[in-house]
One Martini backbone bead per residue (centre of mass of N, CA, C, O) as a GRO file, in nm:
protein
  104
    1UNK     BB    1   0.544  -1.962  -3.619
    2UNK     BB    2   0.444  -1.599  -3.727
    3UNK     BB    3   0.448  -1.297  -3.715
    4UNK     BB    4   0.311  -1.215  -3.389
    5UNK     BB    5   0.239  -0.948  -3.261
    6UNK     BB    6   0.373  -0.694  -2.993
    7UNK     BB    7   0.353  -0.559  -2.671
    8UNK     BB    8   0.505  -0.343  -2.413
    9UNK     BB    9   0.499  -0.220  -2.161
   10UNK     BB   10   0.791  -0.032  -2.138
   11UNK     BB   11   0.774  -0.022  -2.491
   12UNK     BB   12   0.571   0.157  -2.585
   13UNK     BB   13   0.494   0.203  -2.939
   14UNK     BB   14   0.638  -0.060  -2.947
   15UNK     BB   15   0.668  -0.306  -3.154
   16UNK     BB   16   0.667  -0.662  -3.210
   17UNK     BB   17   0.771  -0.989  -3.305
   18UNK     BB   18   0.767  -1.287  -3.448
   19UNK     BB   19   0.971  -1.507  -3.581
   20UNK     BB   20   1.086  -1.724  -3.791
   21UNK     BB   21   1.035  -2.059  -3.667
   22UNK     BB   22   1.127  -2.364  -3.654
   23UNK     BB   23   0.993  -2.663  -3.544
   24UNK     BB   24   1.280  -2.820  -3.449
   25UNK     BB   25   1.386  -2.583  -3.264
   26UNK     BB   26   1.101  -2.552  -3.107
   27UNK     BB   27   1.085  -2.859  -3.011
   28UNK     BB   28   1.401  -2.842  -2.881
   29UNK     BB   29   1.394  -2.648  -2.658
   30UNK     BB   30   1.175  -2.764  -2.472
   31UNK     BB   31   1.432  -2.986  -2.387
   32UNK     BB   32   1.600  -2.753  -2.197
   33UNK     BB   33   1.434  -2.729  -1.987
   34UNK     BB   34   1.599  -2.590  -1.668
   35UNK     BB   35   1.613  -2.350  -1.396
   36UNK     BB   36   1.844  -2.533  -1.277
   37UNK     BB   37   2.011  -2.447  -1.514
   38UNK     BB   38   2.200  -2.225  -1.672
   39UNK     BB   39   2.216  -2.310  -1.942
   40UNK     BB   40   1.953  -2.371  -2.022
   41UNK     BB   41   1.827  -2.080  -1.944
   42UNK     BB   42   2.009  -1.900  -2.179
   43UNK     BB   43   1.923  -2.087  -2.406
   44UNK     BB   44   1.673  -1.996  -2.373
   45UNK     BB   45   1.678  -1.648  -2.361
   46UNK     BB   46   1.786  -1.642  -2.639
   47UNK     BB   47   1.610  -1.758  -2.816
   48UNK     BB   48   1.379  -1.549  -2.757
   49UNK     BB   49   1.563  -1.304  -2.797
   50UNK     BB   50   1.623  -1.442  -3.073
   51UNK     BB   51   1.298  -1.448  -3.232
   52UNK     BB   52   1.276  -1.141  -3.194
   53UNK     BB   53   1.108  -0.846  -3.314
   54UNK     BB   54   1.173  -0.490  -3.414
   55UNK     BB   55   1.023  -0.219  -3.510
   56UNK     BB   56   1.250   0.021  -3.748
   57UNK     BB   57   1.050   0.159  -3.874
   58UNK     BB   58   1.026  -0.058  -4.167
   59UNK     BB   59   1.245  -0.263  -4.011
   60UNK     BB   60   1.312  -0.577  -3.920
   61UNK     BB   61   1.458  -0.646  -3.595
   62UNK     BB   62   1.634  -0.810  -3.420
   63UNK     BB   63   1.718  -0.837  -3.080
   64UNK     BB   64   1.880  -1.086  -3.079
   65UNK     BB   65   2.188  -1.164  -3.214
   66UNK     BB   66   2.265  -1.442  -3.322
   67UNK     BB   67   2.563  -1.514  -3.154
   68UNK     BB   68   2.527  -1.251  -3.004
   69UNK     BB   69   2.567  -0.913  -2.837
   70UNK     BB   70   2.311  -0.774  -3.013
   71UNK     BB   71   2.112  -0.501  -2.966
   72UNK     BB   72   1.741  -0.427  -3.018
   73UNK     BB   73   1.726  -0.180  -2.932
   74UNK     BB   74   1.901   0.082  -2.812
   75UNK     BB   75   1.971  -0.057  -2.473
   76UNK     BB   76   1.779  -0.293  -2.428
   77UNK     BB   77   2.007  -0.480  -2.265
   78UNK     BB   78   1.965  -0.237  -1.990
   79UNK     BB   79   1.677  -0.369  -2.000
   80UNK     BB   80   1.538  -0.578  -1.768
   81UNK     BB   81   1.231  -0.561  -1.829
   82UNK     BB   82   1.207  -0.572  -2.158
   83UNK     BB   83   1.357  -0.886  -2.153
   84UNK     BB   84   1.137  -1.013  -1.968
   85UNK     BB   85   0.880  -0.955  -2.132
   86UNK     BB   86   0.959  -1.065  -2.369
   87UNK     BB   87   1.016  -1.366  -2.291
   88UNK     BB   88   0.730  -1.416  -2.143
   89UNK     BB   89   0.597  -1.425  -2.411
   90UNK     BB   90   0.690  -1.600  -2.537
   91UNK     BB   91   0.664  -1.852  -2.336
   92UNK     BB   92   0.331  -1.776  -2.332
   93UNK     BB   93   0.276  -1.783  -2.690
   94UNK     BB   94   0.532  -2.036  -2.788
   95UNK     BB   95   0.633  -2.244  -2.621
   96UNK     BB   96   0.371  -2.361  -2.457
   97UNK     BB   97   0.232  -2.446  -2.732
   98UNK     BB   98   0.456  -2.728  -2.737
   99UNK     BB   99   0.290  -2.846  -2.545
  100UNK     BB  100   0.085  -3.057  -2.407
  101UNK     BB  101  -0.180  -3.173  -2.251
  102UNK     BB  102  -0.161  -3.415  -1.924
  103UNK     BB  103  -0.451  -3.453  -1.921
  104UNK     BB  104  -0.570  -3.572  -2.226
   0.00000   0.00000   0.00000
């Protein structure tokens, strides 16, 4: 899955969207969730979050760089509803799309 874009309520008119993520990538972060152990859920979290992009003017910048504390656009580290909302979609737009279905 790639470049699949999105908007999120709380920053109405900002663009967002699906980075390019490997598929081995994709399918080893699902063997990780487990909201019960806080580093499981960090490295969830942190995942969805370095996987998004924000478009800023005409060039697309991930919301969190890979292995660091910067985040894009600016402030939006203190904005803990759209890093939720970001999360939230990513987690049912990308991350659910890799588990199968238990009924089938």
């Amino acid at each position: 899955m790639t470049h699949e874009e999105f908007e999120i309520e709380s920053k109405k008119g900002m663009k967002f969207r699906v980075a390019k993520i490997s598929p081995i990538d994709l399918m080893a972060i699902t063997t990780t969730i487990d909201f019960e152990k806080f580093e499981a859920t960090k490295t969830l979290i942190s995942f969805c979050l370095e996987n998004s992009e924000v478009l800023m003017g005409e060039k697309w910048m991930p919301v969190k760089v890979k292995g660091k504390d910067v985040y894009q656009p600016l402030g939006i580290e203190n904005d803990f509803v759209a890093l939720n909302e970001i999360f939230v979609w990513m987690m049912e737009n990308v991350i659910s799309k890799t588990f199968t279905k238990s009924s089938e």
